[in-house]
C-alpha angles and dihedrals in degrees: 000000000000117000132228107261096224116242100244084052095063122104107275096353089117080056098058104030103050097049101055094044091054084051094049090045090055086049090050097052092044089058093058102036098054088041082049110051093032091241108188118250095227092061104034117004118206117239094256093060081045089060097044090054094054090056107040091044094026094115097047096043094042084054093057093049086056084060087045098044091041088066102038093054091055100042090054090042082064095035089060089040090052101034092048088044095043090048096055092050088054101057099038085058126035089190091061091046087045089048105033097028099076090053094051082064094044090063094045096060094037103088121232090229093068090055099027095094083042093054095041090054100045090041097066091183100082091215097046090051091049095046088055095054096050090040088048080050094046105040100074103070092044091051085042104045091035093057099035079054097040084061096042095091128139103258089213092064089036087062091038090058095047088049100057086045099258110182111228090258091052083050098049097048108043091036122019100045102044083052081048102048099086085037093057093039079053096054090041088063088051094049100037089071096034081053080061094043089044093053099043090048094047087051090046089049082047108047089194113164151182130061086342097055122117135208093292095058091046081054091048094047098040088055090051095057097039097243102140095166078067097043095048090047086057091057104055087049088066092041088053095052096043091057094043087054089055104043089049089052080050089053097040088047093044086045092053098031105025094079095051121011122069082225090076100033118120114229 
């Protein structure tokens, strides 16, 4: 007679279910607190106003995160084409890491904010110049993890591979990049949502607006004209993509490491 496995008791289930019962208990608190104590919409709206406002300015703020989104996906396209380049290049010659490395990091602790208005006024296409902040923001973990990754290799098959006479690109390509590959997924999850920072302060730093304008300037515009239930709507848009970027870099990670890296085994 086979038993019902519970559902608490199903692979990633717990994941999934208490989560999203702490979230709905938060809700839930926030919505009396703020009816109980009469907080005023304008300072702290409840999440029913929240709501409202999702669906009553849902088109017009769905079609900002397109803009947003737009530019987040193709800033972190280049950032993957240029951090995985830059990465081979980098362990196939100590004297360009030596030399390009340092200046990887340089661009990961300046902050976007400082060139952004650079950027924005030699770039005279709006989307372009947004696409290279958030690309500039984005590049750093995938160089970092990909090479981190590229030199993690086991030094008994190393030596296995020099001494059956394995050329560097054999090498690379039936050894490095199969060690790198958790590495690089790991720095995909941290890009994915620094793609999506990149994109919302470049906009901020643009204040570009009109049909072309994405979520930042819907924030910036809402705070100008005191309408926190949109603000805040705003917000969660943002939230909501930033987990979904994450999640999908989860699952494309789980679909190309889960059949054969402990990394990516379920317990």
């Amino acid at each position: 007679m086979s038993q019902t496995t519970p559902l608490l008791m199903r692979p990633g289930a717990l994941n999934v279910i208490a989560p999203v019962c702490f979230g709905l208990f938060l809700l839930l608190l926030w919505q009396g607190l703020c009816s109980a104590m009469d907080v005023p919409t304008y300072l702290v709206p409840k999440p029913t106003d929240i709501a409202h406002t999702l669906v009553t300015d849902g088109p017009s703020l769905l079609r900002a995160l397109g803009v947003t989104l737009k530019i987040t996906l193709l800033a972190f396209a280049l950032a993957v084409v240029l951090g995985v380049a830059a990465a081979f290049l980098f362990v196939q010659s100590r004297l360009l890491e030596a030399s390009l490395f340092p200046y990887a990091i340089l661009l990961q602790v300046t902050p976007v904010v400082a060139i952004a208005p650079l950027i924005i006024i030699w770039v005279k296409e709006p989307t372009l110049a947004l696409v290279i902040c958030a690309t500039l923001v984005t590049l750093f973990p995938i160089i970092s993890n990909t090479v981190l990754g590229l030199r993690s290799v086991n030094p008994g098959l190393l030596n296995m591979f020099k001494m059956n006479g394995a050329t560097r690109w054999q090498t690379l390509r039936r050894l490095r990049i199969s060690s790198a590959l958790p590495f690089f997924f790991g720095g995909l999850r941290i890009s994915s949502g620094l793609a999506l920072i990149g994109a919302v302060v470049a906009e901020f730093v643009a204040g570009t607006g009109g049909t072309g304008a994405g979520l930042a300037y819907e924030i910036l515009q809402a705070g100008f004209q005191i309408n926190i239930p949109r603000l805040f709507a705003a917000l969660i848009l943002i939230s909501l993509t930033g987990v979904l970027l994450f999640v999908s870099m989860v699952w494309l990670s789980d679909k190309a490491l889960g059949h054969w890296h402990d990394s990516a085994q379920r317990g």
